[in-house]
N, C-alpha and C positions, 0 to 999 in steps of 0.2 A: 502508539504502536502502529497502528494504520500508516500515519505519515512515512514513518519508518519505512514500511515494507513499501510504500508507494517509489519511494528515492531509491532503494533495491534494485527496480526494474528498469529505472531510465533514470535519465540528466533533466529530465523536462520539467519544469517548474509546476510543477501539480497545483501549486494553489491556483494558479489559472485554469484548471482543470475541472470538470463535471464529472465527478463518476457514475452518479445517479445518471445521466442521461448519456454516458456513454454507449457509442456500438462500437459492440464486439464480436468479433472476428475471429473463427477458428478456420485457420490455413492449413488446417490438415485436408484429403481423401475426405469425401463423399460418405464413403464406410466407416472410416477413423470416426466423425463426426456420429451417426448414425448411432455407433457404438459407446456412444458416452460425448458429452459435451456440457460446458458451460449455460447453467439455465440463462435464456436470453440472447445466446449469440447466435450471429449466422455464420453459414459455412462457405469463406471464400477460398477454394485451394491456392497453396500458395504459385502455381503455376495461372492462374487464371488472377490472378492481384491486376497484373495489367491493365485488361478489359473492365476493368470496375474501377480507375483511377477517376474518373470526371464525377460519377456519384459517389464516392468518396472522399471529395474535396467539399461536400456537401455538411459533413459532420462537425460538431464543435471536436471531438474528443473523441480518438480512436485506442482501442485496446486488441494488440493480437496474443495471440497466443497457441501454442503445437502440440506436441505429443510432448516433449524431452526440453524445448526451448532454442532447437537449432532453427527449424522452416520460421518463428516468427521472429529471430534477428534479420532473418535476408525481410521478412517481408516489411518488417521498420525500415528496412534501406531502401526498398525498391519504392516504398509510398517517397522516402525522404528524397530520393533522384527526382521523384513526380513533383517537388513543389508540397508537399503534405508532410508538416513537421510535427503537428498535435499527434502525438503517434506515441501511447505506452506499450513496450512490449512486455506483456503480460508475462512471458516464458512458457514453465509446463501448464500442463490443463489443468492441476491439483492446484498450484500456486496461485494460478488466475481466479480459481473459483473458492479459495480462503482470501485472495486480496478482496473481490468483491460481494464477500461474504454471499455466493450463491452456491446453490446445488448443483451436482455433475446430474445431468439428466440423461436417460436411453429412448432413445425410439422403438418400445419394445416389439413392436409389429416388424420394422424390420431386422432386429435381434433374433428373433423369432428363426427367421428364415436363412441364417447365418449358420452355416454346415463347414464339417471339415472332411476330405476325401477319404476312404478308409484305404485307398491303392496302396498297394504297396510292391517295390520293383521288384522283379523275378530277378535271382542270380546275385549276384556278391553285392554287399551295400554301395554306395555312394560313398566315397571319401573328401571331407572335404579338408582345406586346409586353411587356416585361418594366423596369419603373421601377431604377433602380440606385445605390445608395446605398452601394455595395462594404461592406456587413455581413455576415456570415452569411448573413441572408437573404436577399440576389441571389445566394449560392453557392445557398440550396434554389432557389429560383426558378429559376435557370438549370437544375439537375439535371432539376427537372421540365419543365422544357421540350425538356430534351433526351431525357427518357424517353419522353414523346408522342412524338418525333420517330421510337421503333423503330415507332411502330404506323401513323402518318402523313406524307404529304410536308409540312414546312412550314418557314419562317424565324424564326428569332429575329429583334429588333428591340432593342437596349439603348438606353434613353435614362436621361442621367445629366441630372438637372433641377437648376441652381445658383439657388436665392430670391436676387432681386436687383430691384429696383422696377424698371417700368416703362419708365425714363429707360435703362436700358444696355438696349442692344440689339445683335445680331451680323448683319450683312449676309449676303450668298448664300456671301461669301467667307471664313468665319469670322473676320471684323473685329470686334473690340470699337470701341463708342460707347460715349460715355456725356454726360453734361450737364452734367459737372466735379464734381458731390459726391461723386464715387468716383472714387479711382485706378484709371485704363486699367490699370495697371499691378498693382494690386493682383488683379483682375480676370481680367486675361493669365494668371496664375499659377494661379487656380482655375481655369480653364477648360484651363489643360496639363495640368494634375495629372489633371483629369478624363477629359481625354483621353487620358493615359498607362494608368492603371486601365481604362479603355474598351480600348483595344488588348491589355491582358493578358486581357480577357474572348475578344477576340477570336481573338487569338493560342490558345488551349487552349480553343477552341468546337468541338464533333464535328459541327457540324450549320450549313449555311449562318447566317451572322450578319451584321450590318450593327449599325453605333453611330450616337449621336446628342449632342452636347452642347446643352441649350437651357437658356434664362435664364427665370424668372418662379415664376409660382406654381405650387408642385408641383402639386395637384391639378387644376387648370383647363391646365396644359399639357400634364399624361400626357393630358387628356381628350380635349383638342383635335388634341393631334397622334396619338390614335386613332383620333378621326374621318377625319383627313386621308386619314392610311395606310392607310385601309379595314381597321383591325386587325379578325381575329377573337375572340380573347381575348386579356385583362391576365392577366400572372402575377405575384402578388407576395408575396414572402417575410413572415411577421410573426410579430412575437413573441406575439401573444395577452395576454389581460389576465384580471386577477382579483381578487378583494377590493376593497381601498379602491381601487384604480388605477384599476379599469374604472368607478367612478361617476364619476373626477375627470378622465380623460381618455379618448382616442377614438387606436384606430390608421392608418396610412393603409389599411390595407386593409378597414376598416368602410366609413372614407370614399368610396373608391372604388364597392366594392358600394352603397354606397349612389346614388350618384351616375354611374352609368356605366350607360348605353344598351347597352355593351357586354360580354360574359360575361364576369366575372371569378373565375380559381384564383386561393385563398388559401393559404396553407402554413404548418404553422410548424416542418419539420424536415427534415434531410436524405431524399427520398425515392427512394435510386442501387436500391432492391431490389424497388419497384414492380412489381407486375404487372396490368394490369387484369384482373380476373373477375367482381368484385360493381362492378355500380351502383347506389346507394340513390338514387332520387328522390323526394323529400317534395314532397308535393304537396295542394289540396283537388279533383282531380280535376271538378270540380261546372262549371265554369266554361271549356268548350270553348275558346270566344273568346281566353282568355289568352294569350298570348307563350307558344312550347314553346322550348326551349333544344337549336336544331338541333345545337346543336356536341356533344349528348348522342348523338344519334344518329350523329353522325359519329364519335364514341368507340365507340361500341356498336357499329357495322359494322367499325370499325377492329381492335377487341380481339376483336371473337366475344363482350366481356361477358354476363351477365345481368345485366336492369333490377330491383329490389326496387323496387315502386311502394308507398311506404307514405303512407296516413293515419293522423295522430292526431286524436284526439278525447277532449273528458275523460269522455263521456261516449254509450251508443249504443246503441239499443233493436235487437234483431233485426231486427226488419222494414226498421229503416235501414243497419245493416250491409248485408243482403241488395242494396237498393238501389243502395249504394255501390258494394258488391264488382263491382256489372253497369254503372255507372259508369266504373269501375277499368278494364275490361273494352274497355268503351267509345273510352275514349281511349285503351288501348292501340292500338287497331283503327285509329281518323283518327290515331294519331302515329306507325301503323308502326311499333313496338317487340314485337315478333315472341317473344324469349325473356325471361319475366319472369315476376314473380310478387307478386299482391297481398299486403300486411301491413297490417292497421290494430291501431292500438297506443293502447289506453286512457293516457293520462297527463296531466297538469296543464300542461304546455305542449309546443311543439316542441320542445323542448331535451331534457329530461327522457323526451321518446319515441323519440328519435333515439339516446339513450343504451340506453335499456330495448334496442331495437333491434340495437344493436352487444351488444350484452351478450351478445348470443344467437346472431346472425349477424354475422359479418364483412363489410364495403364497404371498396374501395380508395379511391371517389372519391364524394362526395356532391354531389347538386345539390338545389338549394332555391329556388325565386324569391324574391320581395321588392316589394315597392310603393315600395322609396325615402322610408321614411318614419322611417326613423330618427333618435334624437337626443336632446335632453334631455327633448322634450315626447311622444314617441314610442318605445314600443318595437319592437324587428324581431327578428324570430325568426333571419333569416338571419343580421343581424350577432351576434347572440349563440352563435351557431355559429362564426362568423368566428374572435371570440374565445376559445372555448375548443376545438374540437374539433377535434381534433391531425389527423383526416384532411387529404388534401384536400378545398376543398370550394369548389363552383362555384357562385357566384352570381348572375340573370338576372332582369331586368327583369320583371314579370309583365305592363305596358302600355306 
């Protein structure tokens, strides 16, 4: 049975494997870890795998493993890009710790010290709205929205979007039309299914919730029907993209950040061990006028957070440092962000500074603006963050 479940988790020929003397690797958060972990392993985040590649090539036999099993697929890849193939991904933290017949362990000490904010916002809830396409990633989606919900009053929103042209359309009464080149009836049947899934959301929701079934184009209906709703932020689950995938396609949640007036969380893994403490804001501070991302500070009041205010630059004389940092200083002052602290990070783009960044310190939630300028003929920092960086990460209009 062991064998079994060992072939389960990889292609790698196990009998060449030690598992008794395996190191193991949980690539979750600092906190994630803290709060339960595999007896025996240590805690590499998967943003810091990098910096640990040369003593890691050190091991007969590596084992990772995450919260849900998405952070230890990337980080078998990123060891496998390094030259380091002895590499089982273990998957969830449950799975790993039945494969190697160990106990999940806590650090109760600092469990102990693990609080939740009892704030709660003056004035009309938060609404959030959440796309649902019943995959994996409407289960992250919903967790994280239900995990703002310990620190915030606000409502989920599910809308389940069915592509269907123009001509079918549903009344106030949920009546299917259509113009006869679609069966009513073929139609009826997507629209219950969706609604059934809709109710199982609702039915096992902790937090006020309300569904939605609508017909058209996904992107231009989530948008529309967040205008309507007066939504505050889109949350939506995604897989993230890499190599050849990411030049040949686009996720919906680039698309969104790109296209949406309104704040958009992206995710792409189970997030139920969340705690807010770091907030990393990327920013070029220079530009007052900008769009600020109030729902920052409404996290920030809500968590007790600390803001990390980082600039990068690939390059930057003292005297402009100095500048900046009064700058930095600056807008902390007109945007009322009270506990923070500036970082400016030499790198060759935002991505690669936002990494340096995490390498060193930890963020739970990252925000970034955007100009809406992405795509084939365009690059954007923020959607390139979208797609690879396993945080969450909040996207906002800069105009």
């Amino acid at each position: 049975m062991l064998g079994f479940l060992k072939k389960l988790f990889t292609n790698v020929d196990h009998e060449l494997m030690n598992f008794d003397s395996a190191h193991i690797i949980d690539v979750r958060s600092e906190k994630e870890f803290n709060y339960g972990h595999v007896q025996g392993s240590v805690n590499i985040p998967l943003e810091q795998i990098n910096n640990h590649i040369a003593e890691l090539k050190n091991f007969e036999t590596l084992i990772v493993y995450c919260r849900s099993g998405n952070r230890s697929v990337h980080a078998k890849r990123i060891l496998d890009e390094n030259g380091i193939h002895n590499v089982i991904d273990g998957g969830a933290l449950e799975s790993t710790a039945q494969l190697l017949n160990r106990r999940i362990v806590i650090d109760e000490q600092k469990e102990e010290s693990r609080t939740i904010s009892t704030y709660r916002n003056e004035g009309r809830k938060l609404r959030i709205l959440i796309p649902s396409d019943f995959t994996p990633q409407t289960s992250f989606a919903r967790i994280m929205g239900e995990k703002l919900a310990e620190y915030m009053d606000l409502s989920l929103h599910f809308v389940h979007v069915i592509d269907l042209p123009e001509t079918v359309t549903l009344d106030n009464n949920g009546n299917v039309f259509t113009c006869g080149e679609i069966d009513p009836a073929y139609v009826e049947r997507l629209k219950r299914e969706g609604e059934d899934k809709l109710n199982a959301l609702k039915v096992n929701a902790k937090v006020e919730t309300t569904t939605e079934i609508k017909f058209g184009k996904l992107t231009d209906t989530i948008l529309s029907l967040a205008d309507t709703m007066h939504i505050d932020v889109i949350i939506v689950g995604t897989k993230g993209l890499w190599g050849l995938k990411e030049k040949l396609t686009v996720t919906q949640a680039q698309i969104l950040a790109r296209k949406s007036n309104i704040p958009v969380l992206s995710l792409m893994c189970d997030r139920s061990d969340l705690e807010i403490q770091n907030i990393l804001f990327v920013h070029d501070f220079k530009e007052s006028k900008e769009k600020h991302p109030e729902f920052m500070n409404t996290l920030v009041e809500a968590s007790n957070a600390k803001v990390f205010q980082l600039y990068i630059s690939k390059s930057l004389s003292v005297d402009s440092e100095q500048n900046l940092l009064a700058q930095m200083d600056m807008y902390a002052k007109d945007h009322n962000i009270q506990d923070y602290e500036n970082r400016i990070i030499i790198g060759d783009d935002i991505e690669s500074g936002v990494s340096k960044f995490l390498s060193d310190q930890d963020a739970d939630i990252v925000f970034i603006g955007t100009h809406g300028d992405g795509g084939v003929f365009h690059s954007s920092s923020a959607e390139a963050l979208v797609k690879h960086l396993f945080k969450p990460i909040v996207t906002f209009h800069l105009d």
